[in-house]
N, CA and C of each residue as an Amber inpcrd file, in Angstrom:
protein
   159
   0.8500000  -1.1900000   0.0000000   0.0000000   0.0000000   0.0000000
   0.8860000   1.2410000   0.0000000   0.7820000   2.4270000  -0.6590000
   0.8970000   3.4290000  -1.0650000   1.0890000   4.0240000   0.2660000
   1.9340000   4.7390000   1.2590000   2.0290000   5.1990000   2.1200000
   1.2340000   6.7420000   2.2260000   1.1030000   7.1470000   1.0070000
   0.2870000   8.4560000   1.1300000  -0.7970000   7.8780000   1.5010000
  -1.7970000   6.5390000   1.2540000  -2.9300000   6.1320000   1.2690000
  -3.0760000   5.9180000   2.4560000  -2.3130000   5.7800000   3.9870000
  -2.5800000   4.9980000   5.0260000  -3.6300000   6.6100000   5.5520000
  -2.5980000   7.6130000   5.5620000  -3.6720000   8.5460000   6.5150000
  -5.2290000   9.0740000   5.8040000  -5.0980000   8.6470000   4.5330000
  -7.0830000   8.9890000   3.7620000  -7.4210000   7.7180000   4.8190000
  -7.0400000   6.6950000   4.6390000  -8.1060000   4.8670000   5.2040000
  -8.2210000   5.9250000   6.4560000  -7.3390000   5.8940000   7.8480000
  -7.3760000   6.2050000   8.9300000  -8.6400000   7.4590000   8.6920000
  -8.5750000   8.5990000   8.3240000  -9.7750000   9.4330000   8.2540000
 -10.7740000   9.3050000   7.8480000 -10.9800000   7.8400000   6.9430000
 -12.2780000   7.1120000   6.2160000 -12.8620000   6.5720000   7.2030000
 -12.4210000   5.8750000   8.3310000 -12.3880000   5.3010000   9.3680000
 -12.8370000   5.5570000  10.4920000 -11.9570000   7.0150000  10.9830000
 -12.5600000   7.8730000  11.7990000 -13.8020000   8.6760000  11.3610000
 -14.2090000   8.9380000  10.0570000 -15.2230000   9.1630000   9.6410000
 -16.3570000   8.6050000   9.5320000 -16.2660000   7.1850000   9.4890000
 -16.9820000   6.3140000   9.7100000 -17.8620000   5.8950000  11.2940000
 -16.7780000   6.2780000  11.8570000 -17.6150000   6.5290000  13.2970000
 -18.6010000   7.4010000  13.7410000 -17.4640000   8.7740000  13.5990000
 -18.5760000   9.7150000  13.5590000 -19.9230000  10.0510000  12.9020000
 -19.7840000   9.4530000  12.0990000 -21.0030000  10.1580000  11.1750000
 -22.3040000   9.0550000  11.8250000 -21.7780000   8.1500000  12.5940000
 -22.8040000   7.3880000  13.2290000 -23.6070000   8.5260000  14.2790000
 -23.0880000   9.5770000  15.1190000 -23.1500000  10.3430000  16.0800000
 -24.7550000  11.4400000  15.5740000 -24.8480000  11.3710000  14.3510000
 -26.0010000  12.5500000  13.9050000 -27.1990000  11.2280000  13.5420000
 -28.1760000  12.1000000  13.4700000 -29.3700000  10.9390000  13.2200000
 -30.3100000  11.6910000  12.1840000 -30.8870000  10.8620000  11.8350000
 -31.4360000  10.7010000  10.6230000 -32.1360000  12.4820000  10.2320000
 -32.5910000  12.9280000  11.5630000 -33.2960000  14.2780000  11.0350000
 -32.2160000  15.4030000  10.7700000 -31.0520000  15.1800000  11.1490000
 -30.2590000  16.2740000  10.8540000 -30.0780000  16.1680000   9.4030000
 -29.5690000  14.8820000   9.3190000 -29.8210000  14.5320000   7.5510000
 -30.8970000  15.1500000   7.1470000 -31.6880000  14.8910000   6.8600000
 -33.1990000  15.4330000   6.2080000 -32.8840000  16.9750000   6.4980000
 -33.2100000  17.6590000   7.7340000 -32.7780000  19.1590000   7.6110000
 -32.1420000  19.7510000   6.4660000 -30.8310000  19.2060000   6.8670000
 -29.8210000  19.8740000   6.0340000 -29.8420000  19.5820000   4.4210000
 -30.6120000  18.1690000   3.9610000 -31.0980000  18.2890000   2.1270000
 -32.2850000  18.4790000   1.7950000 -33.1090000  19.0490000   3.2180000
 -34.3020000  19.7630000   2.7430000 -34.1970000  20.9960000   2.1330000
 -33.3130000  21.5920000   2.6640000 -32.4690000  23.0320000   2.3620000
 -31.7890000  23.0710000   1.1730000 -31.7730000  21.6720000   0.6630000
 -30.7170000  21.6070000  -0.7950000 -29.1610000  21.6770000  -0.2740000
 -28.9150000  21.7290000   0.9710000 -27.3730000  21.4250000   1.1810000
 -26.6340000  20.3720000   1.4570000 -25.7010000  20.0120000   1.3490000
 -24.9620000  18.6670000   2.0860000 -24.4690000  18.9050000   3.3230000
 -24.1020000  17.9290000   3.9090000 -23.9010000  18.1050000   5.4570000
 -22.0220000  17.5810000   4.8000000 -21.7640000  18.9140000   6.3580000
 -20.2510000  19.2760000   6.4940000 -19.6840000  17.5550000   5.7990000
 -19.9580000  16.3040000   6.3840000 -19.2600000  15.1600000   5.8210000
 -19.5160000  14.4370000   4.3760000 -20.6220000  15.1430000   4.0900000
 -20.7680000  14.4720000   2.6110000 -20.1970000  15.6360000   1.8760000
 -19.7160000  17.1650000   2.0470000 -18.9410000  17.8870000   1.0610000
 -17.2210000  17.4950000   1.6060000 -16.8310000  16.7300000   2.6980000
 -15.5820000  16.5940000   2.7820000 -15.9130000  15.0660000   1.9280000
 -16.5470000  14.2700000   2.5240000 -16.8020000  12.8650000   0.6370000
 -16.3180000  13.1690000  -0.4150000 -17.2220000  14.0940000  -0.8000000
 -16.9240000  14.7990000  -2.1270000 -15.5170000  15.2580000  -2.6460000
 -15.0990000  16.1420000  -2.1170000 -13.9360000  16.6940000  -1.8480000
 -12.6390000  15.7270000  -2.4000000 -12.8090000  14.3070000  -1.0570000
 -12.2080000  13.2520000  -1.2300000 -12.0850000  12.2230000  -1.9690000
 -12.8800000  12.8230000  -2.6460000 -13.3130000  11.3230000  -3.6660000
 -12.2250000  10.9270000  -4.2340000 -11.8910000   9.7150000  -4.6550000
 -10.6070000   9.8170000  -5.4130000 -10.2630000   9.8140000  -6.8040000
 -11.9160000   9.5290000  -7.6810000 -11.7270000  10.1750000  -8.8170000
 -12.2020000  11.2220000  -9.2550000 -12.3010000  12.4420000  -8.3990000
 -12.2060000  13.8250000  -8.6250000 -11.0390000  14.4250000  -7.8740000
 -10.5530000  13.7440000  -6.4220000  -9.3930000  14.3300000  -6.0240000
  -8.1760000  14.2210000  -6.9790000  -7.3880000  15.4540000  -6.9720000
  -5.8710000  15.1170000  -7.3910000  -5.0900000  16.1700000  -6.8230000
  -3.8610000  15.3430000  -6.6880000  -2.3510000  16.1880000  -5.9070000
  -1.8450000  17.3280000  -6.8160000
């Protein structure tokens, strides 16, 4: 494995936890509004076939 790749897994990871912490209506709120929530625009962001170095 790609050593740049270990710290994205580790923050995929830790992301993965957290995002357990909000519940379902904050979701709904925030794309009732037409926005994404703070972790689905860092997703995005991350993606890895739109990210590049």
């Amino acid at each position: 494995m790609n050593d740049n790749r270990i710290p994205f897994k580790k923050f995929h990871l830790r992301n993965e936890r957290l995002r357990g912490q909000y519940d379902e209506a904050y979701y709904s709120k925030q794309h009732a509004k037409g926005k994404l929530t703070a972790r689905e625009r860092i997703d995005f962001l991350m993606d890895e076939a739109v990210f590049e170095k």
